[in-house]
Every structure is written in C-alpha cells, then in structure tokens.
N, C-alpha and C positions, 0 to 999 in steps of 0.2 A: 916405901915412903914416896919415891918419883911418882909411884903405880896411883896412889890415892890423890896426890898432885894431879895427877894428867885426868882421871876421872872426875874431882873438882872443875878441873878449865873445863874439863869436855861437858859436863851439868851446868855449867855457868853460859859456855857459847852457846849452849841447845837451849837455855833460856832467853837467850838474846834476839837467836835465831824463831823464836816461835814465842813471841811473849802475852799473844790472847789464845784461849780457850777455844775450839772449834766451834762449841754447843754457844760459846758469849757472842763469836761473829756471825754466826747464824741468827741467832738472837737479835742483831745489831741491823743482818740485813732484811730479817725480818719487819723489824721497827720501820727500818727505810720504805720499804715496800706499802707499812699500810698506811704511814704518813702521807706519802707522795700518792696513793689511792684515794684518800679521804679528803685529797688537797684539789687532786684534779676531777671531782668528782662531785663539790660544795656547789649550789648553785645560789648562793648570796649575793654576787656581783650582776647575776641572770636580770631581774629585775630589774635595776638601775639604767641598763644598758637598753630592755626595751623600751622604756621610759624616756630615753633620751633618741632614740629614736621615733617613737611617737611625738613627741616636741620639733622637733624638726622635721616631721612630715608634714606639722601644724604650719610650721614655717614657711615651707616653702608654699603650700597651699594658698597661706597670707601674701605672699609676696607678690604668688600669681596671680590671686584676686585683687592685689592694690593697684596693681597697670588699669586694668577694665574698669575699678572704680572708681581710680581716679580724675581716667579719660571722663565720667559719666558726671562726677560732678562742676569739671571743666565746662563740660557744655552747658549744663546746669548753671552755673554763674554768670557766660558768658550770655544765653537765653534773658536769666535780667537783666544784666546790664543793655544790653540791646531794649528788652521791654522798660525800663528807665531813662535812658536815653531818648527812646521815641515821646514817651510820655514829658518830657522836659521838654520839646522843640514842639 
C-alpha cells in the first residue's frame, strides 16, 4: 500500500516536473522560429520609408532653392520699384 502511494507521488511530481511533451516544445520553438523569420523578413514598411525619404530629399532641395529665389525675386521688385520711382519724379 505505502509502495503504490510512493509510486503515485513519484508519477504525480514527474508530471509536475515535465508537464509539456518534448515533440509540443519543439513544436512550439519551431512555431517561434518561423514567426520571427516571416516577421523579419516582410518588406511592407520598405516602401513607406523610401517614400518618406524621397519627400524630404524633395524638401530640402526646396528649401535650398528658396534662399536663391528668393534673393532673385528681391532684386526683381526692388529693380521696379526703382524703375517707378524714377518714372514718378
């Protein structure tokens, strides 16, 4: 009777002690492995990101070209105003 007792605990801690399947956490780390492959691997954000870098190439290109433009239409208005001015006196 003790003998069956003690073989019960000791099937019950060896369940306790090992309670997944070797072939289900294989399984499991398998799963992890092609998740995290197919994850790092998706190029759906690729796009976006060149995108947003081509926009901001756009930009600063703009930026550079508004100094020189704007110097150019400066003198531009100042050239009338000067040619208005002469012409009124």
């Amino acid at each position: 009777m003790r003998r069956e007792a003690a073989t019960r605990a000791s099937s019950r801690a060896k369940k306790l002690i090992e309670p997944f399947d070797i072939k289900e956490i294989d399984m499991k780390f398998w799963q992890l492995y092609v998740s995290t492959k197919n994850l790092l691997s998706r190029q759906d954000g690729q796009d976006l990101i060149e995108y947003a870098l081509v926009v901001a190439l756009i930009a600063f290109a703009a930026i550079g070209g508004m100094g020189s433009l704007a110097g150019s239409i400066n003198s531009a208005f100042v050239q009338i105003g000067t040619t208005l001015t002469s012409a009124m006196a």
